[in-house]
C-alpha positions in Angstrom: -17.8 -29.9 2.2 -14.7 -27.7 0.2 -11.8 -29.2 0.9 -8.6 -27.3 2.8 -6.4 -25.2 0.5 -3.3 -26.7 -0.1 -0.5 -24.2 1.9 2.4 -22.6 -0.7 5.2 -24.3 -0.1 6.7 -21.0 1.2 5.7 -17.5 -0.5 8.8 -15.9 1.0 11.2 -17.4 -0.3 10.8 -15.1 -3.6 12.6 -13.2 -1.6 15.1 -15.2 -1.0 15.6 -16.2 -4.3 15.5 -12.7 -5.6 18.1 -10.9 -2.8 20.4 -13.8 -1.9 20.6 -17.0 -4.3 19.9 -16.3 -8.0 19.0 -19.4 -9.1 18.5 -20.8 -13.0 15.1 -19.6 -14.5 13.0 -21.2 -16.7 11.5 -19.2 -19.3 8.1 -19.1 -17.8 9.6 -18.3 -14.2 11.2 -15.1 -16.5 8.3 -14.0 -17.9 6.6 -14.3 -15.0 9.3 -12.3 -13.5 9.3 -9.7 -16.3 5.6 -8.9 -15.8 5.6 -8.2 -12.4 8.2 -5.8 -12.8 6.3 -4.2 -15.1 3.5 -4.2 -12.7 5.5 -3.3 -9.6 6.7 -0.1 -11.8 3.6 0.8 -12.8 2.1 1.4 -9.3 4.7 3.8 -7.9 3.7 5.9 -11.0 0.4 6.2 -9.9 0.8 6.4 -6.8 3.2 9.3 -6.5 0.9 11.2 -8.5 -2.0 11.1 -5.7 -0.5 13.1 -2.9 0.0 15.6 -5.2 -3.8 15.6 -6.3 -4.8 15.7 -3.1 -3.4 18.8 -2.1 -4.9 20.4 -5.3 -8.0 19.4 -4.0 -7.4 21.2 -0.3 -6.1 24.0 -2.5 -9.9 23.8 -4.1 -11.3 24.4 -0.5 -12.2 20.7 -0.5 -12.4 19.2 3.1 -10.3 15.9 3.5 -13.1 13.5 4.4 -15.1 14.6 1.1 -11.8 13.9 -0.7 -11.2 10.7 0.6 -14.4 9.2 0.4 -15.0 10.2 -3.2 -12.2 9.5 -4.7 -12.1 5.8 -3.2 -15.7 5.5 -4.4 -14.8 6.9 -7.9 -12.3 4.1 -7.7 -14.6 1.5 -6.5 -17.0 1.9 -9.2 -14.6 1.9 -11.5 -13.5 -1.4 -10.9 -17.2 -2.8 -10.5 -17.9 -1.4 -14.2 -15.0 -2.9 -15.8 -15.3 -6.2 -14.7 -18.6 -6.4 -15.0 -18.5 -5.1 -18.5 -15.2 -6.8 -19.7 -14.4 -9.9 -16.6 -17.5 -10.9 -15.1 -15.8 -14.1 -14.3 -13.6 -12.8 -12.0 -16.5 -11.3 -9.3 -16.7 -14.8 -8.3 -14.5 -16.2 -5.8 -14.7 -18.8 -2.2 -16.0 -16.9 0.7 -12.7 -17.0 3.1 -11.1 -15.2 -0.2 -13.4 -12.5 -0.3 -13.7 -12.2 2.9 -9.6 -12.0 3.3 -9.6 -9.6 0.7 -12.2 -7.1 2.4 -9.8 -7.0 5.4 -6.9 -6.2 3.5 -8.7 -3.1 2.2 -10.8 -2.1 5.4 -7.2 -1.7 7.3 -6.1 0.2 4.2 -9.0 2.5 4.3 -8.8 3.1 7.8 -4.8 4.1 6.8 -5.7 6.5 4.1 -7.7 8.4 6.2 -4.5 8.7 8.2 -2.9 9.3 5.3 -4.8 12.2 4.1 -5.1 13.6 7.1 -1.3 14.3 7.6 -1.3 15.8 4.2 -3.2 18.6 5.7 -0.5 19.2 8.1 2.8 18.7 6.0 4.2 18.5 2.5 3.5 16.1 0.2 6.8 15.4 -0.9 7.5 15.0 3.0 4.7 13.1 4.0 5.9 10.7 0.7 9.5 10.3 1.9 7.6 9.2 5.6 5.2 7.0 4.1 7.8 4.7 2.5 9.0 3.6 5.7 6.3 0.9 5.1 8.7 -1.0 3.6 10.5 -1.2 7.0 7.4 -2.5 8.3 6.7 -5.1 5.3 10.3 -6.6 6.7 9.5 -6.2 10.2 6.3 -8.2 10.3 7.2 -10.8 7.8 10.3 -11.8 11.0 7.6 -11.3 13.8 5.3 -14.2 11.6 8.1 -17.1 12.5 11.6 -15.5 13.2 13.6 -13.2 16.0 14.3 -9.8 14.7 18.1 -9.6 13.8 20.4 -6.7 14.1 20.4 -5.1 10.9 16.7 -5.3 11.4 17.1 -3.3 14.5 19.7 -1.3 12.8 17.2 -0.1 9.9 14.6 0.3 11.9 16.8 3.1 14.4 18.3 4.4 10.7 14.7 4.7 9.8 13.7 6.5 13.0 16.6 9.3 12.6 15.8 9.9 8.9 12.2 10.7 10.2 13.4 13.0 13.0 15.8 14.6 10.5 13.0 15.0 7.8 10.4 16.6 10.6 13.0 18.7 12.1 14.3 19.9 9.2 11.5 21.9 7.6 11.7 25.7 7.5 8.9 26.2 9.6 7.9 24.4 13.3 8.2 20.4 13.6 4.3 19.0 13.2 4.7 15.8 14.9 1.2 15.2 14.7 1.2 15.6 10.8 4.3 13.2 11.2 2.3 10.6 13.1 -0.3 10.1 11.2 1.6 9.3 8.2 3.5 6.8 10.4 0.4 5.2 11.1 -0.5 5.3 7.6 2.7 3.6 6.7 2.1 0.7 8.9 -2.0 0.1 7.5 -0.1 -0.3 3.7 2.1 -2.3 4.9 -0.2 -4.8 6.8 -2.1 -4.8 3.4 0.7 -6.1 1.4 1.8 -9.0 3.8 -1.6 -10.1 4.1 -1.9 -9.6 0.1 1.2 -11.8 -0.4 -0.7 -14.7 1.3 -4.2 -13.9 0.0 -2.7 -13.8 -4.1 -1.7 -17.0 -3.9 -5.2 -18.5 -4.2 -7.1 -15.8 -6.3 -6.3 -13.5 -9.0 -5.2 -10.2 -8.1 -8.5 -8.3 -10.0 -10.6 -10.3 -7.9 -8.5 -9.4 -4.7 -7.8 -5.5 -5.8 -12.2 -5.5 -6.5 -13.0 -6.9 -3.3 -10.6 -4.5 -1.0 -11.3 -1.5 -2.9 -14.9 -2.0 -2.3 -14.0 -2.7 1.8 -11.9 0.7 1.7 -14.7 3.1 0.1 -17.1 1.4 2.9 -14.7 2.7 5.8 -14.0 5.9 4.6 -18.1 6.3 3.4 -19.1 5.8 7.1 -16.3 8.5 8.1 -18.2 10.9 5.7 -21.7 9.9 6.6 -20.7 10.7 10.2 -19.7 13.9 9.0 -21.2 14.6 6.3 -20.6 18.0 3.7 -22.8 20.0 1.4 -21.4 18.7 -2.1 -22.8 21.7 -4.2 -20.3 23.7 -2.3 -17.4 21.6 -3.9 -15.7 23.4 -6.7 -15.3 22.2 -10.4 -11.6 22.3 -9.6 -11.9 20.3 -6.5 -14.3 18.0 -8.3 -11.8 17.2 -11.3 -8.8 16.5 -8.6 -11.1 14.0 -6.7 -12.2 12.3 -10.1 -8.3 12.0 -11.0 -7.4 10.7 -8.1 -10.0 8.1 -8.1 -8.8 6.8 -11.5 -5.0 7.2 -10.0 -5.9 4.9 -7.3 -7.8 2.5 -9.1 -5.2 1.8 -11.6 -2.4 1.9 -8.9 -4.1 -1.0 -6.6 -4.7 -3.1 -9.6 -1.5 -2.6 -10.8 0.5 -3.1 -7.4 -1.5 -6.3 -6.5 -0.6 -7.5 -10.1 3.4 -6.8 -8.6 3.0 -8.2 -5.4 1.4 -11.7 -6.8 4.7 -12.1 -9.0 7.2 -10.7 -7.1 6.1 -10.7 -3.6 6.0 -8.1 -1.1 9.4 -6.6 0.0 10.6 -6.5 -3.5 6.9 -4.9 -4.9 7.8 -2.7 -1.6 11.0 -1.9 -2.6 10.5 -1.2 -6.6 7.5 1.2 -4.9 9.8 4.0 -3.6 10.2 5.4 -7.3 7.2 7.0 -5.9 8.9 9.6 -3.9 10.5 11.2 -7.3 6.9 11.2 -8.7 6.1 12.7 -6.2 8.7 15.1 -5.3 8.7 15.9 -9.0 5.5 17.1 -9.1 5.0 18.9 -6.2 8.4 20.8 -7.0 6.1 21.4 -10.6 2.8 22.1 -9.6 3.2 23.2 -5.7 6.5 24.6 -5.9 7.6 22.4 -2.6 11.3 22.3 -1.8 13.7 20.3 0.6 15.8 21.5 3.1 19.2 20.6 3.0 18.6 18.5 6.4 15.9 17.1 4.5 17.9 15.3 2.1 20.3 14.3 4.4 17.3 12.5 6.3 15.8 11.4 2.6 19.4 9.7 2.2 19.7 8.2 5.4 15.9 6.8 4.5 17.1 5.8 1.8 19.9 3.7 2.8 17.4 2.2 5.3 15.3 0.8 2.8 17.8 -0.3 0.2 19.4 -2.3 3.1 17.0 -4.9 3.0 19.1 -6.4 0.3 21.5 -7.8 2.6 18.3 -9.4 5.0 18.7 -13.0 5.5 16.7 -16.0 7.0 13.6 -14.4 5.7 10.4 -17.0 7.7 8.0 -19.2 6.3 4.6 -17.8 6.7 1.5 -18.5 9.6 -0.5 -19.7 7.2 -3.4 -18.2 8.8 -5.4 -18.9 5.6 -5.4 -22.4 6.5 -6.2 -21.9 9.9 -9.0 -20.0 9.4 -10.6 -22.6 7.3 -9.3 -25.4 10.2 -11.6 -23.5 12.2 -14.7 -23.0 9.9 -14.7 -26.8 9.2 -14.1 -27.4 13.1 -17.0 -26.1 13.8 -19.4 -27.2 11.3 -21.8 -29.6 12.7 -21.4 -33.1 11.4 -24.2 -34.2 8.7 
């Protein structure tokens, strides 16, 4: 009979430590530090650059079902080669693990077709600035899992709110709510990911984890497709080569932003993740030749001060450990030998 996992003595208090009371740090604890930095930057990289892709694939004629199911099955097998190939050791892991992990990324599939969606509708550098606000709902939920919301949280959130209004409103043509909405709702399936991530890297290594979701999110978004399915000889060689970079873009950015989140934790992998945006505004100023209102700054600012607010957050909670619970459960109900 496996024994409980032992529960962390308190995963969020890395974010204590980090934002409040610098403590002394061994030289492991600062290399350990130092890598996940390094990790935490990588993934905005990556990430910023997929919005951008995507829209060069809609430019290709290249509907947005067909782009999201093939580039998260590019991913997907990507992953599956290289550790079969190069980490076979790392396919193996306990059930409540893998099954943990295949949540994390169905929620997250079921967000980027949300995601992709809105980019349809609106900008990428717009829909960008909107998805960040899941870093106001990484802090949100981590206070609803043991703690009363306190009034900065409120605060941010109505700051966040009004940045959104001014960012929708302030486009040079008509307000798409919708286009806004979904990305909203996009926001809040990344940012369920990366609290449940926190809980779920303490146990396994983030490879494992970043195999086992990706492989959940190109199931979701293969049954979207298969329920309305497309001719794929119609799909252009430019279409084809934006869906094949994207697929190695996201690959390489969930690997490398579960890598960040198992070092640093959460909000501050959230936080280090909005270098994204200038990726991403970057290139679409480049490539699509996009470009902000004045109102939209002003609402990109406000967003900003939003986020970089969480600084001053105190009384972060211990976790549910609903890891534990689940196994409570599982062993509960075993019959006795």
């Amino acid at each position: 009979m496996p024994s409980t996992p032992s529960a962390p003595d308190n995963p969020a208090s890395i974010v204590v430590d980090a934002i409040s009371k610098p403590k002394p740090k061994s030289d492991s604890s600062i290399s350990r530090w130092q890598r996940g930095l390094f990790w935490a930057l990588a993934s905005p990289f990556f990430l910023g650059t997929i919005p951008v892709l995507a829209k060069l694939a809609y430019a290709a004629g290249v509907g947005v079902i067909t782009v999201v199911a093939f580039r998260t099955l590019f991913a997907a097998a990507l992953l599956w080669a290289g550790t079969f190939l190069f980490a076979r050791r790392l396919i193996r892991s306990s059930k409540p693990a893998v099954l943990s992990s295949l949540l994390a990324g169905a929620i997250n599939g079921v967000g980027s077709l949300f995601f992709y969606f809105s980019l349809t509708r609106i900008d990428a550098s717009l829909g960008q600035l909107i998805n960040i606000t899941y870093l106001i709902f990484v802090t949100l939920m981590l206070r609803l899992l043991g703690q009363v919301i306190s009034w900065l949280t409120l605060f941010r959130m109505g700051l966040a709110i009004f940045a959104i209004y001014l960012l929708t409103l302030g486009g040079l043509g008509p307000p798409d709510w919708l286009g806004v909405g979904t990305m909203v709702i996009a926001a809040l399936a990344y940012a369920i990911q990366l609290v449940l991530s926190q809980r779920i890297l303490v146990d396994i290594p983030a490879p494992t984890m970043t195999l086992y979701a990706m492989t959940a999110m190109a199931g979701v978004v293969t049954l979207a497709w298969l329920l309305n399915p497309v001719n794929l000889t119609l799909v252009s060689a430019p279409g084809w080569q934006a869906i094949l970079m994207m697929g190695w873009a996201t690959a390489l950015s969930r690997l490398t932003l579960f890598l960040g989140v198992k070092h640093l934790g959460s909000i501050q992998t959230a936080l280090l993740g909005m270098l994204e945006v200038i990726v991403t505004i970057g290139l679409a100023t480049f490539l699509l030749e996009e470009r902000l209102t004045l109102m939209q700054w002003l609402g990109a600012g406000v967003l900003l001060i939003s986020i970089l607010l969480v600084r001053y957050e105190r009384g972060v909670p211990r976790f549910i450990d609903w890891w534990q619970i689940l196994w409570r459960w599982r062993l509960g109900r075993r019959p006795p030998r």
